[in-house]
C-alpha positions in Angstrom: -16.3 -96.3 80.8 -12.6 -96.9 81.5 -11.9 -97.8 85.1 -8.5 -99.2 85.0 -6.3 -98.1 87.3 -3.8 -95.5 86.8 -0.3 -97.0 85.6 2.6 -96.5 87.4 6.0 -95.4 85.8 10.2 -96.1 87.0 10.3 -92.3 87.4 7.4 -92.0 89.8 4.1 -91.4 87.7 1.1 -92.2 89.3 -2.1 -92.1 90.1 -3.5 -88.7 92.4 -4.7 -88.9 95.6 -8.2 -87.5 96.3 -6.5 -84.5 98.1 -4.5 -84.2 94.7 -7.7 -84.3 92.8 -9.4 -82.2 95.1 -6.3 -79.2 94.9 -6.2 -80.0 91.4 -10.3 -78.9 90.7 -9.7 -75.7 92.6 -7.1 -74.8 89.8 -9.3 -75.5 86.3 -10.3 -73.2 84.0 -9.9 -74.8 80.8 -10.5 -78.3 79.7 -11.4 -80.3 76.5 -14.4 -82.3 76.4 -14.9 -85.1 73.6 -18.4 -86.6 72.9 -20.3 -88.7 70.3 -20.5 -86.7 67.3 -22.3 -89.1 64.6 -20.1 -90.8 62.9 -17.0 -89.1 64.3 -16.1 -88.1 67.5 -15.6 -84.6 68.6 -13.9 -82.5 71.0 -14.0 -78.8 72.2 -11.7 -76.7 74.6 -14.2 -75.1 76.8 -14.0 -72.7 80.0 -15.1 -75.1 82.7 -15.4 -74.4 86.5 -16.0 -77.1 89.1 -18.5 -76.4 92.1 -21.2 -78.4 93.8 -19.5 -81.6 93.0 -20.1 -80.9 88.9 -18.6 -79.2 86.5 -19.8 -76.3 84.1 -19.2 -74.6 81.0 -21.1 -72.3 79.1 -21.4 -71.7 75.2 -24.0 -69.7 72.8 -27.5 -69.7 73.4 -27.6 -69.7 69.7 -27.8 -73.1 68.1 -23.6 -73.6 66.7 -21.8 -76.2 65.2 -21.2 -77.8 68.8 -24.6 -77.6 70.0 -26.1 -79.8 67.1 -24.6 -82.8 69.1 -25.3 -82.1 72.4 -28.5 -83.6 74.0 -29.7 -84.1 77.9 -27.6 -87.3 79.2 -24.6 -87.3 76.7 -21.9 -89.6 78.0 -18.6 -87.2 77.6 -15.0 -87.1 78.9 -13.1 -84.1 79.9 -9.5 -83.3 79.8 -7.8 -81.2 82.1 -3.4 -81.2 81.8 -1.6 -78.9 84.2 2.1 -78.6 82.3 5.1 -78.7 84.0 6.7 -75.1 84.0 10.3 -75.7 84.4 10.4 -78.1 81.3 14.3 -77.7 80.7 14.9 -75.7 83.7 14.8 -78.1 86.1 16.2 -82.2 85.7 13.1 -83.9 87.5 9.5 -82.2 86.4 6.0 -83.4 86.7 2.5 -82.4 85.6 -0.7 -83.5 86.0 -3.5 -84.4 84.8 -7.4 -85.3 85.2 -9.7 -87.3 83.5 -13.2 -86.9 84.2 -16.1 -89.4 82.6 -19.6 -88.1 82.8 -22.9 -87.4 81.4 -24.1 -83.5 80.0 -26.8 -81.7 81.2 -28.6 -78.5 80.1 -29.4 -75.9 83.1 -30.8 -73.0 81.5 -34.0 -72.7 79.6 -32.7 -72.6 75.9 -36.0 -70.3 74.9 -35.7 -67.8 77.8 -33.3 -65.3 76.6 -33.9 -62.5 79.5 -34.1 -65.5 82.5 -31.3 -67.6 84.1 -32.2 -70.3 86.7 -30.3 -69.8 89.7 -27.7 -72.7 89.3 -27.5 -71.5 86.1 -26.6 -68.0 87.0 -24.1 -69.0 89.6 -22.1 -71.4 87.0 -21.8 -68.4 85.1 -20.9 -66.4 87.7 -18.2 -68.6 88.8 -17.1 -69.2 85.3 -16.4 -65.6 84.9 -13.9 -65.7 87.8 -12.2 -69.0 86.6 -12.0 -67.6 83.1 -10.4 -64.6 83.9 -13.4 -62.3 83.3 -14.9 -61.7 86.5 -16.1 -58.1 85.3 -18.9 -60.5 83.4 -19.5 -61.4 87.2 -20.9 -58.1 88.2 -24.4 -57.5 89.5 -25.2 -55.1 86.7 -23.6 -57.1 83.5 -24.2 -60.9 84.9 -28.4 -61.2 84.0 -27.1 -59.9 80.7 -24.3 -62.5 79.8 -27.1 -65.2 81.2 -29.6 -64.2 78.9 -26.8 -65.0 75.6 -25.5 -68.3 77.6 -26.3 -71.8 77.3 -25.0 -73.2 80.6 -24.1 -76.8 80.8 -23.3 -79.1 83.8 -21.2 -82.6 83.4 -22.1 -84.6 86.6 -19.3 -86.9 86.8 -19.2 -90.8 87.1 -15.5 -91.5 87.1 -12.7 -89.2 87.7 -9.1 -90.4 87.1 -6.1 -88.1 88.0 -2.4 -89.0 87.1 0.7 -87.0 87.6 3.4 -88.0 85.7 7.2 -87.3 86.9 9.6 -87.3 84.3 13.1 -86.0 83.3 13.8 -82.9 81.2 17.4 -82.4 81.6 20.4 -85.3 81.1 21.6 -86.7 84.3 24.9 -84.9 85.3 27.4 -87.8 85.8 29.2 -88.2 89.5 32.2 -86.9 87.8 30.6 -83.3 86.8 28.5 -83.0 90.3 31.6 -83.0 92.5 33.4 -80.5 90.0 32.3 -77.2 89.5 31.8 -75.6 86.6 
């Protein structure tokens, strides 16, 4: 696991504060997680919500090309990147971004196709609302989208946050601030 800590930069980029962190999970919704693949390694952008102190993502009940890697205890690490959006708007921008290194963990019952344990049925729930589909979230439709669902949890062992401040315009010389254009 990679503890070091967060570099800091001449422009300001550095390593987030836990309130950081914590403002930063409350804005996730999509994230790429990498894992052990075999031979290769492999990564996936996936909807992810964070509650509970874990984070969650779903995928197909259905065995995939993803799921033939997975298994109970898989050390991962997921991505998150907030961009900067005044990239060439503004001369001083920052983004940020989150590393989290945990281990995976199934939490519904891959065999029961009409059931959905209750943390699993909450992750979903608050998936649909952090994916931008929270008509999946409503009493009448939600047991349905558990029963298709594998829903996973990452409980985290290491979380590393960064934001980064850099420039994306020149630097007007003294000469063109004091005259106006």
């Amino acid at each position: 696991m990679f503890t070091e800590p967060v570099r800091k930069t001449p422009n300001g980029s550095r390593s987030m504060t836990q309130e950081e962190i914590d403002r930063f999970l409350k804005t996730i919704c999509y994230g790429t997680m990498s894992y052990s693949a075999g031979d290769w390694p492999d990564s996936r952008v996936l909807n992810f919500t964070y509650r509970n102190g874990a984070f969650y993502f779903h995928a197909s009940k259905a065995r995939g090309e993803k799921l033939q890697h997975w298994s109970d205890n898989l050390p991962v690490c997921i991505s998150f990147y907030a961009p900067s959006p005044d990239v060439g708007k503004l001369r001083l921008c920052q983004h940020e971004s989150l590393l989290v290194y945990g281990r995976l963990h199934r939490v519904d019952d891959p065999g029961d196709w009409k059931g959905c344990p209750e943390e699993a049925y909450h992750a979903l729930e608050s998936l649909s609302f952090s994916g931008g589909t929270p008509h999946k979230a409503l009493p009448e439709r939600l047991p349905k989208f558990c029963g298709g669902c594998g829903v996973y949890r990452v409980d985290p062992e290491y979380i590393a946050g960064k934001l980064t401040i850099f420039t994306s315009l020149p630097e007007d010389s003294y000469l063109e601030t004091i005259i106006k254009r």
